[in-house]
N, C-alpha and C positions, 0 to 999 in steps of 0.2 A: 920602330917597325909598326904597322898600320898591317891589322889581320881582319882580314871581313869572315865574320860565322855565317850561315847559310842553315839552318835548323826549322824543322815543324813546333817548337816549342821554346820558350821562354820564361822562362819562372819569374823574371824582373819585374815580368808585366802581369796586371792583373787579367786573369781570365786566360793566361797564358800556357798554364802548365798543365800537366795530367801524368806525366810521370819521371823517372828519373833523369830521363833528357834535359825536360826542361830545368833539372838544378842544376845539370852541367853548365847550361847555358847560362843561369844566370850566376853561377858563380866564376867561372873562368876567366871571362870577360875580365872581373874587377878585380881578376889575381896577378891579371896579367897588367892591368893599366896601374896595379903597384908596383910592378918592373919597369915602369916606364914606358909600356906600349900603348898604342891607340887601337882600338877595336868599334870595328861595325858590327852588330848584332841584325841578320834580318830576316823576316820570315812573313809568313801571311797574317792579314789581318782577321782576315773572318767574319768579316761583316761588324767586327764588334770592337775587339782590342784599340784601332783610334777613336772612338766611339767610349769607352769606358776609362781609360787612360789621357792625360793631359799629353794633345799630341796637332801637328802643325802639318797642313798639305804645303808639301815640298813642289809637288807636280804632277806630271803623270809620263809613260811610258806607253809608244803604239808598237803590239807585237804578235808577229804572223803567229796565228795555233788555229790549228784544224781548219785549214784552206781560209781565213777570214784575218782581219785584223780584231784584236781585241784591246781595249785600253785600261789599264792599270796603275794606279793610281798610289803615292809614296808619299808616306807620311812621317814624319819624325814623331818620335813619341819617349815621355818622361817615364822611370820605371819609378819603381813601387816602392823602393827602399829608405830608408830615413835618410835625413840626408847625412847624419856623423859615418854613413856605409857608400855612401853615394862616393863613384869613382871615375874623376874628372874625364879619363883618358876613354871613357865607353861610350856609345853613340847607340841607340835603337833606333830601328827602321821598322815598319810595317807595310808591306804589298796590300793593296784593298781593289777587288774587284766580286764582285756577286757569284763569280763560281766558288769563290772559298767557303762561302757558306753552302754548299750544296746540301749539306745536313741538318742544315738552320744555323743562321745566325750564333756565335761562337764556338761551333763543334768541330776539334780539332780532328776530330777521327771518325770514320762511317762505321757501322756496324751495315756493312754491305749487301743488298738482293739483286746486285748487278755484277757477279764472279769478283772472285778475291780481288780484293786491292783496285776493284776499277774504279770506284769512286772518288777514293784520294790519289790512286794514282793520277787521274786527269788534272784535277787540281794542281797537285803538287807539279805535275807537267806545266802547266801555264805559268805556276809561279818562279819555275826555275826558268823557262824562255824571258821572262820579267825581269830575274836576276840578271842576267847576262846582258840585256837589253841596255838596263838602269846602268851596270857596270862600263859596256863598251861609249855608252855616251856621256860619262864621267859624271854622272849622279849623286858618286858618293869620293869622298876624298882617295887621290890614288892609292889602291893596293897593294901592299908586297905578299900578301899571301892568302889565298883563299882554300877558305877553311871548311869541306862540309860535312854534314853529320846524318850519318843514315842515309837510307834508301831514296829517302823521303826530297834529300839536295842532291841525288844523285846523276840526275838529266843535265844537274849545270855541267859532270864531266863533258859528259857525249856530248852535250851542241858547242864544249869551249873545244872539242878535238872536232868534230866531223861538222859543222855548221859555218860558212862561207864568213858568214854577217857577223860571225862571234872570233874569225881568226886572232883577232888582238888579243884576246882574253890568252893566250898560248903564252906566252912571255909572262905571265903571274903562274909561281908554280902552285900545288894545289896538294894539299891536305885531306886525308881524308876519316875522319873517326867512324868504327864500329859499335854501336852501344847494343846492338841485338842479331846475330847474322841471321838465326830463327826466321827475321822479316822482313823477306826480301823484297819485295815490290815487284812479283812475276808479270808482266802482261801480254798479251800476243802481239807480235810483229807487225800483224793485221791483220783485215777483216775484222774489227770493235771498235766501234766508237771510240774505246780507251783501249786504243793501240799506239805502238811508238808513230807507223806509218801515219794514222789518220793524224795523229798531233803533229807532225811534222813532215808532210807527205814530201818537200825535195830533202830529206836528211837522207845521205847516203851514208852509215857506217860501216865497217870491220864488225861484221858479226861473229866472227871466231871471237872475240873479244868479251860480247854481250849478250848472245843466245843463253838462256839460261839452259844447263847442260845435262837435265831430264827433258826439256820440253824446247826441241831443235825452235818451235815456229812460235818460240815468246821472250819475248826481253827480259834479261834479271836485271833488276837495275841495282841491285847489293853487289853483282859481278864485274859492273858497269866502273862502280863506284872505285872497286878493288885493282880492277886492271886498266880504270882510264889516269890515275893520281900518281904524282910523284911519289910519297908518302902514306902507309897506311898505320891507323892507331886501331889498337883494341883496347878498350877500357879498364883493363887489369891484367899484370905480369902471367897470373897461371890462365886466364883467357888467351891469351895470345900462344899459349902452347897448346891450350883445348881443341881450338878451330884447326890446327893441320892435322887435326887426326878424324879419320871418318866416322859419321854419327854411327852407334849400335845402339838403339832400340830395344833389343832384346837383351842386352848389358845396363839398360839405362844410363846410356853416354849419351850426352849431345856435343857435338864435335863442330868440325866442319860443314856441316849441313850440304853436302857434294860441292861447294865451293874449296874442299881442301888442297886440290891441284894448284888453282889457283894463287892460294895464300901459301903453301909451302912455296912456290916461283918465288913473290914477292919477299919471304920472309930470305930464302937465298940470296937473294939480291940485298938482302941489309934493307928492305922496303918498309917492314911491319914493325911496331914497336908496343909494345905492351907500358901501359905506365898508369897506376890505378890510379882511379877518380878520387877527389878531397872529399871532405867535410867543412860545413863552414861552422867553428866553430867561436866564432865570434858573439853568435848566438845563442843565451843560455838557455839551459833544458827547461821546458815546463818546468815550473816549482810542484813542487809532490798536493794532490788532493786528496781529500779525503774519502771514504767510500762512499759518500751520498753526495759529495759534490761531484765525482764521477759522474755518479748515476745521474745529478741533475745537468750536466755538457750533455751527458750523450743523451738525452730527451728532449732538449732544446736543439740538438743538431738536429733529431727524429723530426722533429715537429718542423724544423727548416725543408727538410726533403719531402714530405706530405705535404705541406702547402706549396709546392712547387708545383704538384698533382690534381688532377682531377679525380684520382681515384687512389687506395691505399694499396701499394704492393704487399703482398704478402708477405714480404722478407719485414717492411715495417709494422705492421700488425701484430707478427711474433714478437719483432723484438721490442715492444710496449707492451704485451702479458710479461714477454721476460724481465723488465725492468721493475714490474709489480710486481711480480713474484719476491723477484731481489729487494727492493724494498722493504719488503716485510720480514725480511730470514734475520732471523735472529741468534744463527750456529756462523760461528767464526766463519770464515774463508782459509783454507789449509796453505792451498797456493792459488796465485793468478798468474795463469800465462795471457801472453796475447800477440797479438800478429797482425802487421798493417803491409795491405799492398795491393796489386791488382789483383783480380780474384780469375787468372786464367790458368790453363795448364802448366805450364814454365812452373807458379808459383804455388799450385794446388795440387798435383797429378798425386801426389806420395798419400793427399791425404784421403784420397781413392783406393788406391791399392788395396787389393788384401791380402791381411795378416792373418794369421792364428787369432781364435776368440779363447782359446784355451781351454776349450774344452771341446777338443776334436774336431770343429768345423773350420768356418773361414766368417770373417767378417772385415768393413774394411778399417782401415788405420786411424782413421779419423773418431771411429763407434769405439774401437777399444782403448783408445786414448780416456774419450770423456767419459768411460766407464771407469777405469783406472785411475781419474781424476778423482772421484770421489767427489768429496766436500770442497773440491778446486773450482775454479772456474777456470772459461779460456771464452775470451773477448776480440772476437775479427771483425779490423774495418775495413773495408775494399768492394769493388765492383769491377767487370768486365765481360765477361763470357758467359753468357745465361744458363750456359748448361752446370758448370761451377758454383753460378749464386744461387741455382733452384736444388743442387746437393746442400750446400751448407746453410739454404733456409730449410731445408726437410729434415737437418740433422739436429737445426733448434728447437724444431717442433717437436722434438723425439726426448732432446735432451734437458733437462732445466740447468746445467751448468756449462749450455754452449750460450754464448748471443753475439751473431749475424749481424755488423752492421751493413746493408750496402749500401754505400754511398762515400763519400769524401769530405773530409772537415779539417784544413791545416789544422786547427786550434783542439782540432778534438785527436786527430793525431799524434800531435805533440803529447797531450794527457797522456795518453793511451801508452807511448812509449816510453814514460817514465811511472806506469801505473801497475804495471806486472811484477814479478819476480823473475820472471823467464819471458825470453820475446824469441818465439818461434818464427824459422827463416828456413824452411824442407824444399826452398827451390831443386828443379828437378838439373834446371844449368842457373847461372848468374853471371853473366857478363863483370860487374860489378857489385851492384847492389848497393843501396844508400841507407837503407832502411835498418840491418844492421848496425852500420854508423851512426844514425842518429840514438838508436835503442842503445849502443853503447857509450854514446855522449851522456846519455841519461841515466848510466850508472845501473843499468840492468843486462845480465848477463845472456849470451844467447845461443839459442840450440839451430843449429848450421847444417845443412848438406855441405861436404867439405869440397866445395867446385868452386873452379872459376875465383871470382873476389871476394867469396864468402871465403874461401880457405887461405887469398892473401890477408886477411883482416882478423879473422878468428883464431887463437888458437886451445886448441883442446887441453880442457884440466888449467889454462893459464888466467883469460880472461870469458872463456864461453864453455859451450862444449859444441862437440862436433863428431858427424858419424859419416861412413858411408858404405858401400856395397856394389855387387856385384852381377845382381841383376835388380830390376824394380822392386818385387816384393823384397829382398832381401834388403833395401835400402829403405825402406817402408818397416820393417822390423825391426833394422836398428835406428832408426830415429825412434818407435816406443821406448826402445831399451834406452838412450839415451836420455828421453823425458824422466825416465822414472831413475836415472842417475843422479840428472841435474833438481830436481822435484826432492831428494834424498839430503845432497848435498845442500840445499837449501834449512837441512836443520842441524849444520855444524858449522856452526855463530864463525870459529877462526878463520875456516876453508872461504864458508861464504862471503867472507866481508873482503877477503882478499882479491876471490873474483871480481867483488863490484869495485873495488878500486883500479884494479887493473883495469877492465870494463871502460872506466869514467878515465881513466889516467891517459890510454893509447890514443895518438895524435893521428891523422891521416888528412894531412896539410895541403890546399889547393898551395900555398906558397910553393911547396916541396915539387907537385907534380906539372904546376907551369915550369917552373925552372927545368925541367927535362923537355918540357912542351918544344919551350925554346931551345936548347941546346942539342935535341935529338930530332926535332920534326921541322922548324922552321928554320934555325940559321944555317942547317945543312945546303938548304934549297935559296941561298939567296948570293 
């Protein structure tokens, strides 16, 4: 079988990834060409990825977007992995045309001041009329199944149902994975530049289908996604039960995101499947550092992100007094927690909240945490949402036992996840979550929001801990309670060694979850 992926992100390739999507993508690929399948990987270029990556113009593609012809250009290109991982049966492709970089050159994502999601929407709009283009004029070896992933591949529904030029593409049936429903890709009908109309001004669709269903006069293209596909995945068993139930906010549920009409139809229909993401663990953990070789990764990662600058962010300033500070401490460390991820709401909101300060007021989760921490430290790497990186740079300036990194370092990640005693995971939802898995490939235990994939992967007292509640603050209160459980139990040598065996022991197999892949989403449809 021959399965084309359709994705904003690829972790194979260098410059490709940015967050857990793209390890889906680059691992599934090769889990599946060990079944014996053939896969196309493709996505955009960016101005960069054939450019940085060993890669070959194939040709190019002429394709109507916004009243004009535009040309696009298709590159084959070699990924990143050594070659004893390299997996005969997988093929990468890259789209390159200069709207991909509309952020500059390699930026998979805008931080947008042209309304949500117009930026990449338009992009990712051109690149999926390119898919379908490349595909109908047999570009890439024939298809039995196409594959897309997010919001982001979601337009190749619409033009492979409602676009003249694309009818052939009908007879390949189509898959579709969830990794975030949170982001949907809203944009208006018309009247914007980055409207469905101006991108495709003769596409006539069923908009009972696509109207996103707060906002009659804007395209959802996550709805699109949901009700244009044979097949829908959600990235984890208790995700796929989260989504049909409507979000409460004031419960701190995130559910359905008003898509749950929808996804109960399809899951009626036998459409939806839940089947949690691997780990690749073919890869072994960081080897353990020591505390000053720490210290010396994460000042050479520091000094990677300042010379990248013309000027020093404040979140890196802090955290070079704080590494001098630590340098010099010569009182043990009690505990180290730490936590790697994007730094947005989904992943930070709890540590907002507030708690009890205990003594009659309110403060919030995050302050009485590293008050409570004492002689601890706790060590986050991530970036995303400035309003998140400007709380947890002001909470290091506050704290001497917090340090802020923002920015991204595979190699310093990896450290990082085998350098704590506890690796904190207080997503507010989690689709899946990878970050867990890797921090328990690494033999460190972890403290969990029990949602979504964090609660098929975790469990309480066995190999982590795990809490949860019933409104915000009260899920924010028992994540402290929980810390200062797991922080506890960390000084009863039997309990703890068993968790981190367990921890390091628990298996969560891409072999395991392509073999459902195929047996539940693709060979039904063929």
């Amino acid at each position: 079988m021959h399965i084309a992926m359709i994705a904003a992100e690829n972790g194979a390739l260098l410059g490709g990834k940015v967050g857990g999507i793209g390890d889906v993508i680059r691992d599934v690929p090769m889990a599946l060409a060990r079944h014996g399948h053939d896969v196309s990987v493709i996505m955009p270029g960016y101005q960069s990825l054939a450019r940085r990556n060993p890669s070959s113009l194939l040709g190019s593609v002429q394709v109507p977007f916004c009243g004009v012809t535009e040309t696009v250009a298709i590159f084959r290109v070699e990924d990143k992995a050594p070659r004893r991982r390299k997996a005969g049966g997988v093929t990468h492709y890259v789209l390159e045309h200069p709207g991909f970089a509309a952020c500059g050159e390699g930026s998979i994502y805008c931080n947008d001041h042209f309304g949500p999601f117009a930026t990449d929407a338009h992009k990712f709009a051109l690149f999926c009329v390119a898919v379908c283009q490349a595909l109908v004029e047999n570009r890439f070896e024939a298809v039995d199944v196409l594959h897309l992933h997010d919001w982001h591949a979601a337009l190749v529904a619409i033009l492979r149902r409602y676009m003249p030029a694309y009818k052939a593409m009908r007879a390949v049936p189509v898959v579709y994975s969830i990794h975030n429903l949170s982001l949907q890709g809203v944009r208006p009908l018309s009247g914007h530049s980055s409207s469905l109309h101006h991108w495709f001004p003769e596409l006539v669709p069923d908009l009972t289908l696509i109207q996103d269903p707060n906002h009659w006069d804007c395209v959802n293209l996550m709805r699109a996604g949901i009700n244009l596909s044979d097949r829908v995945h959600a990235v984890s068993p208790s995700y796929a039960r989260e989504i049909l139930i409507p979000t409460d906010h004031a419960h701190g549920f995130i559910g359905g995101e008003g898509l749950e009409a929808d996804l109960n139809r399809v899951h009626d229909a036998g459409r939806l499947i839940g089947i949690l993401n691997g780990c690749d663990y073919e890869k072994a953990p960081a080897p353990h550092r020591s505390r000053a070789q720490l210290l010396d990764l994460i000042e050479s990662s520091l000094m990677d992100w300042v010379g990248d600058r013309h000027y020093v962010p404040a979140a890196h300033f802090y955290a070079q007094l704080r590494l001098a500070r630590w340098r010099r401490r010569r009182k043990p460390v009690s505990t180290t927690l730490t936590s790697v991820g994007r730094v947005t709401g989904q992943k930070a909101r709890l540590f907002m909240e507030n708690v009890s300060d205990g003594h009659g007021g309110d403060c919030n989760a995050l302050e009485r945490m590293l008050q409570e921490l004492g002689d601890g430290t706790f060590i986050m790497i991530g970036s995303g949402d400035e309003h998140y990186e400007h709380f947890f740079t002001s909470a290091m300036a506050r704290h001497d036992n917090f340090l802020f990194l923002r920015g991204f370092s595979e190699e310093l990640a990896d450290a990082i996840y085998a350098a704590g005693e506890l690796f904190l995971m207080p997503s507010s939802f989690e689709p899946c979550g990878i970050s867990q898995m890797l921090a328990m490939r690494a033999g460190t235990p972890c403290v969990v929001h029990h949602v979504g994939g964090l609660k098929d992967t975790v469990q309480d007292g066995v190999n982590g801990f795990a809490f949860a509640g019933d409104t915000p603050r009260e899920q924010a209160e028992n994540m402290l309670s929980t810390v200062r459980t797991a922080c506890a139990t960390t000084a009863k040598p039997a309990v703890w060694q068993s968790l981190k065996r367990n921890a390091s022991n628990v298996r969560f197999t891409w072999e395991e979850a392509v073999s459902r892949y195929v047996q539940e989403l693709y060979e039904p449809l063929l």
